[in-house]
C-alpha positions in Angstrom: 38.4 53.2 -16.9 36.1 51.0 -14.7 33.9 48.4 -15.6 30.5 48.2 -14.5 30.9 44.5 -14.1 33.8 44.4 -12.0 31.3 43.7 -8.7 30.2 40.7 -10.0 33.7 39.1 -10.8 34.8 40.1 -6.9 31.7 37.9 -5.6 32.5 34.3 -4.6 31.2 31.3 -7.0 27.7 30.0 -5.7 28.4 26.4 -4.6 25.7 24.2 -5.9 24.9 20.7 -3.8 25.4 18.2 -6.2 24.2 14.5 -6.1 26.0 12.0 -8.2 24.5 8.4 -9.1 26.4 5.7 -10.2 26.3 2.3 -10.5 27.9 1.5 -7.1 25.2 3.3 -5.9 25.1 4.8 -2.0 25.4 3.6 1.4 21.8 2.6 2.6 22.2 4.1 5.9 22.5 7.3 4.2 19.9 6.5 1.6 17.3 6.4 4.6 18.5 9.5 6.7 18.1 11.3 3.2 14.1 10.4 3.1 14.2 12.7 6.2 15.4 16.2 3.8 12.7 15.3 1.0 9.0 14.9 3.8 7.6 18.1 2.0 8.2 16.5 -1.6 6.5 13.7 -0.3 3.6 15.4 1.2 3.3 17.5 -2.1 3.4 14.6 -4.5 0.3 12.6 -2.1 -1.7 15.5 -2.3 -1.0 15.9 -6.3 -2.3 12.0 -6.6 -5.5 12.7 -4.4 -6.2 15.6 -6.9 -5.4 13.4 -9.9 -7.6 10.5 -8.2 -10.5 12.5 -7.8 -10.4 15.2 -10.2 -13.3 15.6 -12.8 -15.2 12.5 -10.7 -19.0 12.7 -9.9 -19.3 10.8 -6.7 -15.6 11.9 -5.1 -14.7 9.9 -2.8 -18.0 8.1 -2.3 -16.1 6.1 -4.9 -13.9 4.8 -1.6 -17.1 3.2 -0.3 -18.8 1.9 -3.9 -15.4 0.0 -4.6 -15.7 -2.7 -1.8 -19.6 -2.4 -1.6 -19.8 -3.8 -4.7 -18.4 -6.9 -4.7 -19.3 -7.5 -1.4 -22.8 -7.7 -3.0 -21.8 -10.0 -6.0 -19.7 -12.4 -3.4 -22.6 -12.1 -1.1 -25.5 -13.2 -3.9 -23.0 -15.9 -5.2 -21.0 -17.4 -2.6 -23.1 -17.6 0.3 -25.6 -19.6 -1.1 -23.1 -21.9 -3.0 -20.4 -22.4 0.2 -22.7 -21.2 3.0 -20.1 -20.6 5.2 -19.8 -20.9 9.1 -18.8 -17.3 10.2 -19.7 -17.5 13.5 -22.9 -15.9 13.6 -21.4 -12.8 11.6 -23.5 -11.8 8.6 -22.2 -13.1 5.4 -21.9 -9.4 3.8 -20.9 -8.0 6.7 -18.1 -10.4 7.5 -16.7 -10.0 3.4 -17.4 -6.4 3.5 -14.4 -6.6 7.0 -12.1 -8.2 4.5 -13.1 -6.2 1.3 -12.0 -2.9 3.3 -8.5 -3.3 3.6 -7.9 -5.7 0.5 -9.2 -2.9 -1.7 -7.1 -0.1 -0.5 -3.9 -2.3 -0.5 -4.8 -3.4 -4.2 -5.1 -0.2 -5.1 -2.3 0.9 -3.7 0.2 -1.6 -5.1 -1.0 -0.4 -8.6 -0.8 2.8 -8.0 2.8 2.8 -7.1 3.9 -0.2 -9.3 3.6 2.1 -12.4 5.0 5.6 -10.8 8.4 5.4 -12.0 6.9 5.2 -15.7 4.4 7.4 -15.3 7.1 10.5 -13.9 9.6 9.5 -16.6 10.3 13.1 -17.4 10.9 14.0 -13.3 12.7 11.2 -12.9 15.2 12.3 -15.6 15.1 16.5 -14.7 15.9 16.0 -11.0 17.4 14.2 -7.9 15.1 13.4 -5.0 14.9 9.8 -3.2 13.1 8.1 -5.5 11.1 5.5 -3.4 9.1 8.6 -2.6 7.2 8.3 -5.5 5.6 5.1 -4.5 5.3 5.5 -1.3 3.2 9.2 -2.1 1.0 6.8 -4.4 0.4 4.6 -1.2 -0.4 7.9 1.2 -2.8 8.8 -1.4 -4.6 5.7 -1.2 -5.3 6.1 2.5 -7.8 8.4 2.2 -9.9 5.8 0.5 -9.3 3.6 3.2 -10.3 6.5 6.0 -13.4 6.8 4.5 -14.1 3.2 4.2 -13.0 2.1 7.5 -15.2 4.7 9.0 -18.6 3.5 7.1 -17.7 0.0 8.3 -17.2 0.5 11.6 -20.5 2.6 11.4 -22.1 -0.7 9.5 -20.6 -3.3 12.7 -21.9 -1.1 15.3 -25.7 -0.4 13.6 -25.1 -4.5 13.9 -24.5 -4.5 17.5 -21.2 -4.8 18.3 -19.9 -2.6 19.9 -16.7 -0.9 20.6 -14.4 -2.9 22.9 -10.8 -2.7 24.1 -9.7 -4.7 20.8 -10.5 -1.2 18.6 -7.2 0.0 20.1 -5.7 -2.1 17.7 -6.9 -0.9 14.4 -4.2 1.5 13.9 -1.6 -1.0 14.2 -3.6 -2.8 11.5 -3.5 -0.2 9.4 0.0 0.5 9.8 0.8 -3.0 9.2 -1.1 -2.8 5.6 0.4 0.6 4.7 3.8 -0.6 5.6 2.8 -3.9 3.3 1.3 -2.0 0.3 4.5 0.5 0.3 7.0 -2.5 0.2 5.2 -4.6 -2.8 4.9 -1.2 -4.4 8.4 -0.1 -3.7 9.5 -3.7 -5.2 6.7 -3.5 -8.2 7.7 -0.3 -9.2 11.4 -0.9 -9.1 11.0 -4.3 -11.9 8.9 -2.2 -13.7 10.7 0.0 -14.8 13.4 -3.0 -15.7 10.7 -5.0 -17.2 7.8 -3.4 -19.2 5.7 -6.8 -18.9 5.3 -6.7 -15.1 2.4 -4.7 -15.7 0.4 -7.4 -17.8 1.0 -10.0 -15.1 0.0 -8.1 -12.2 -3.5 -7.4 -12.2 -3.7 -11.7 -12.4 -1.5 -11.8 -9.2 -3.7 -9.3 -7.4 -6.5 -11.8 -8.3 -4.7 -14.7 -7.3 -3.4 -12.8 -4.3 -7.2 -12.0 -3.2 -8.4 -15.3 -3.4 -5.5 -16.8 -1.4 -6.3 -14.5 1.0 -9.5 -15.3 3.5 -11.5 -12.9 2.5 -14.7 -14.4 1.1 -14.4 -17.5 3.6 -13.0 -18.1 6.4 -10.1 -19.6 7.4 -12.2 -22.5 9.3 -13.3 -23.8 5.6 -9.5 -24.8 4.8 -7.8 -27.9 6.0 -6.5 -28.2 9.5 -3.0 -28.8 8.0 -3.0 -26.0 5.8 -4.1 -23.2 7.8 -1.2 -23.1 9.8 0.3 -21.4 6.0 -2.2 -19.3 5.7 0.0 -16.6 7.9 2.7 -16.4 5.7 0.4 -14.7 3.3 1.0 -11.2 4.9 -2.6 -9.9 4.5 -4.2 -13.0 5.9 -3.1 -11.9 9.0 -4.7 -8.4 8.8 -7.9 -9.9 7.6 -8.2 -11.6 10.3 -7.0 -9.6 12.8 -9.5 -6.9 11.4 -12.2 -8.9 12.0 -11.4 -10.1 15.5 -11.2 -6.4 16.4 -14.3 -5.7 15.0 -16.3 -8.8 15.8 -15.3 -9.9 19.1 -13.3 -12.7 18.1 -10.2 -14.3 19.7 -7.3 -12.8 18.2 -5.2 -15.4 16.7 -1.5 -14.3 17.7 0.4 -17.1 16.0 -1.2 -16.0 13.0 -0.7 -12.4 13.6 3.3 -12.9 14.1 3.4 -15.3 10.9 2.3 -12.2 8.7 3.8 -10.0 11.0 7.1 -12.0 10.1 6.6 -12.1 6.7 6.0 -8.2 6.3 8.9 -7.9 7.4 11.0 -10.0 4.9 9.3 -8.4 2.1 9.9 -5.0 3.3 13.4 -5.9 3.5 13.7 -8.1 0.0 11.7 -4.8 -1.4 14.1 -2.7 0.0 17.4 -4.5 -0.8 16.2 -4.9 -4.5 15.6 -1.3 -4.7 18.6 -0.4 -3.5 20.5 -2.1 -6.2 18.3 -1.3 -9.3 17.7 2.8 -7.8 21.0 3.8 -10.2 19.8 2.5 -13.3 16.2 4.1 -12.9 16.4 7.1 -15.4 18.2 5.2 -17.6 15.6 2.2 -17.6 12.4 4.2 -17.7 
């Protein structure tokens, strides 16, 4: 007598890959070269936030533009009567609107991604994927927004007059520079989030505090001559002002530009090294 089964017991076990985390956690040499396997995760979990971001909205991403338009008008009807500022025959609106556009999309980025290890609890928990791609697809969403508002600026400085000059070649790097920026504070928000569940009350008062240490609604010329030497190692001080000497003609301040340059850097690496030692006790924590 034969059993209609006995195929299946001849065939081989399947092997499933299996990924084990533990405290010691893993090598981070491997850790990056594994980012590599998961790019279509990544690309699918970006396109699921732009959905989620602009799902059930009226305006769309018209929203991209309203966000810095709109205090560019209330720092334009307060603060330029109050400090009257010397920006080098730039107008007012038009020299915080140049700041406003890359400040708003790396504030929003940074809380976007500072809260997506909470908010995918029940992923976190089901599967195994790298998880620093969850904050860094929160940033990639973000840069939509900041497309479309670099683009109505840049329509805005040349309806001004200036034109485009050799110094445009840089704006990518600038926006590289930010996204690489907003992924690393992201990366390191999200990661003491999910540790500590008060984070998220303190951080909408450091993005303040952030903002206004940042030249964004003055310029740099309005500080002391000893202190603006510090003002590149705030990180986006440097874009700032690098986005507005590519726009407006300015000279590009180098010394300022390796400064934030150099202390991008540090936080990518503090962001990355903290990670690293909190990634095993994620699921757990969340």
């Amino acid at each position: 007598m034969t059993s209609d089964f006995a195929p299946l017991r001849q065939q081989p076990s399947a092997r499933y890959e299996r990924t084990v985390i533990d405290p010691t956690g893993v090598p981070l040499f491997r850790k990056i070269a594994e980012y590599r396997r998961y790019r279509t995760l990544f690309v699918f979990l970006a396109l699921r936030d732009i959905t989620l971001r602009y799902r059930q909205t009226l305006l769309g991403v018209l929203w991209a533009v309203l966000q810095p338009l709109l205090p560019m008008a209330i720092f334009t009807v307060v603060f330029a009567r109050v400090l009257r500022p010397a920006t080098g025959g730039i107008p007012y609106w038009l020299f915080v609107l140049a700041g406003l556009a890359p400040w708003t999309f790396f504030a929003s980025a940074i809380n976007m991604s500072a809260t997506t290890f909470i908010n995918n609890q029940g992923l976190l928990n089901k599967v195994y994927f790298p998880r620093a791609i969850l904050p860094g697809a929160a940033v990639a969403a973000c840069l939509l927004d900041w497309l479309v508002t670099g683009l109505f600026v840049l329509a805005l400085v040349a309806w001004q007059g200036y034109r485009p000059t050799a110094q445009w070649l840089l704006l990518p790097v600038i926006v590289l520079l930010t996204t690489v920026l907003a992924m690393s504070v992201g990366l390191a928000l999200a990661s003491l989030m999910a540790m500590y569940r008060d984070v998220k009350h303190v951080l909408p008062f450091l993005v303040q505090l952030w903002m206004f240490a940042t030249p964004i609604v003055y310029p740099r010329s309005l500080l002391p001559e000893r202190l603006r030497w510090a003002v590149g190692l705030n990180p986006m001080a440097g874009v700032v002002e690098a986005l507005r000497s590519c726009l407006f003609r300015t000279p590009l301040d180098w010394k300022l530009l390796s400064l934030s340059l150099l202390a991008i850097l540090l936080i990518g690496l503090a962001a990355t090294l903290l990670f690293h030692r909190l990634e095993a006790d994620l699921a757990e924590q969340v």
